[in-house]
N, C-alpha and C positions, 0 to 999 in steps of 0.2 A: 504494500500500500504506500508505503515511504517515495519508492520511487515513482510509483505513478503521479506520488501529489508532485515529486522534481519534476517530474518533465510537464507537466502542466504549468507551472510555476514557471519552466523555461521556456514554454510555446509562449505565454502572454505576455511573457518580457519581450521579447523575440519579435510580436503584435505593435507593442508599443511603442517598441525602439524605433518603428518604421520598418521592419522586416518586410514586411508586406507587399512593402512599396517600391521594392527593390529594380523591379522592371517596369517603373513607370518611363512612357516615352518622353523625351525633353518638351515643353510646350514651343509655340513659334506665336510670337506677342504680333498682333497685328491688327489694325482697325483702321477704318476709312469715315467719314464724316459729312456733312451735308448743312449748309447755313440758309438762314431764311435774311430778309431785306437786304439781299448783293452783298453782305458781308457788311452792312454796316449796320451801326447802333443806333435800335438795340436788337442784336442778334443773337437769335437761339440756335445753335450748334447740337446737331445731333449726332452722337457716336455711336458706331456700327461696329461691334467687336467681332473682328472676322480670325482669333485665335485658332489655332488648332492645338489638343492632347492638354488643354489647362482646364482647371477646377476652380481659381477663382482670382480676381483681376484686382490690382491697385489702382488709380488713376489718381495723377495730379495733375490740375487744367491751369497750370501759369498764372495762375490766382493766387494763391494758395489754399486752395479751395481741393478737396479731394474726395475721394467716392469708393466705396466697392463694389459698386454693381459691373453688372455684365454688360448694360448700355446705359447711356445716360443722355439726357438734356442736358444742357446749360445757357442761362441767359447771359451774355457781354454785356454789359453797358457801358462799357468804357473803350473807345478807339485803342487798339495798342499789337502789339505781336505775342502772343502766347504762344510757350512752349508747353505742350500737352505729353505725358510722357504715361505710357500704361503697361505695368509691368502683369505677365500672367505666371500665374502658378501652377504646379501640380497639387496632386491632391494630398500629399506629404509635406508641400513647402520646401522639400530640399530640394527640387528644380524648379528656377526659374528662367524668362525673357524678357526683357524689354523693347518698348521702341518709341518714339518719341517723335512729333510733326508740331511745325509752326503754323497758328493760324493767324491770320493777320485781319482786323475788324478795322472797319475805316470811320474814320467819323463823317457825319450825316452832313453834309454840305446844306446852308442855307440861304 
């Protein structure tokens, strides 16, 4: 009985440590994006997470403004260049991607 409680005791460490997750495939971070009023303010930016083999995403949109979702809105109100950067994970967190695009929001000529 001894040894079977060890080796149970060694599979769930084994579970925990990430064993698991040993042959997760690396993620490939990537999204493409879509603006409303020609890219000026005020414009809502919609992000399209076109990742592949991730479980769950970072985003910081040059704001300092950040997200975990899988897609997001966001409204500019300010003219400026954003650098938007969305890193993807696996489902262990010991691999990850990133990638990063500038958007550039114009102010509204009057």
């Amino acid at each position: 009985m001894r040894v079977s409680k060890a080796i149970s005791i060694a599979a769930f460490l084994l579970i925990i440590s990430g064993g698991c997750y040993k042959n997760e495939p690396v993620p490939v971070a990537s999204f493409t994006y879509k603006g409303t009023n020609s890219f000026k303010v005020p414009c809502r930016i919609t992000f399209i997470n076109n990742s592949v083999n991730a479980y769950s995403w970072e985003w910081n949109l040059g704001d300092d403004s950040t997200s975990w979702a899988k897609e997001l809105e966001k409204l500019y109100t300010r003219p400026g260049s954003y650098i938007v950067t969305m890193r993807a994970y696996t489902q262990s967190y010991k691999e990850w991607a990133s990638t990063a695009q500038t958007i550039v929001i114009k102010d509204t000529v009057k």
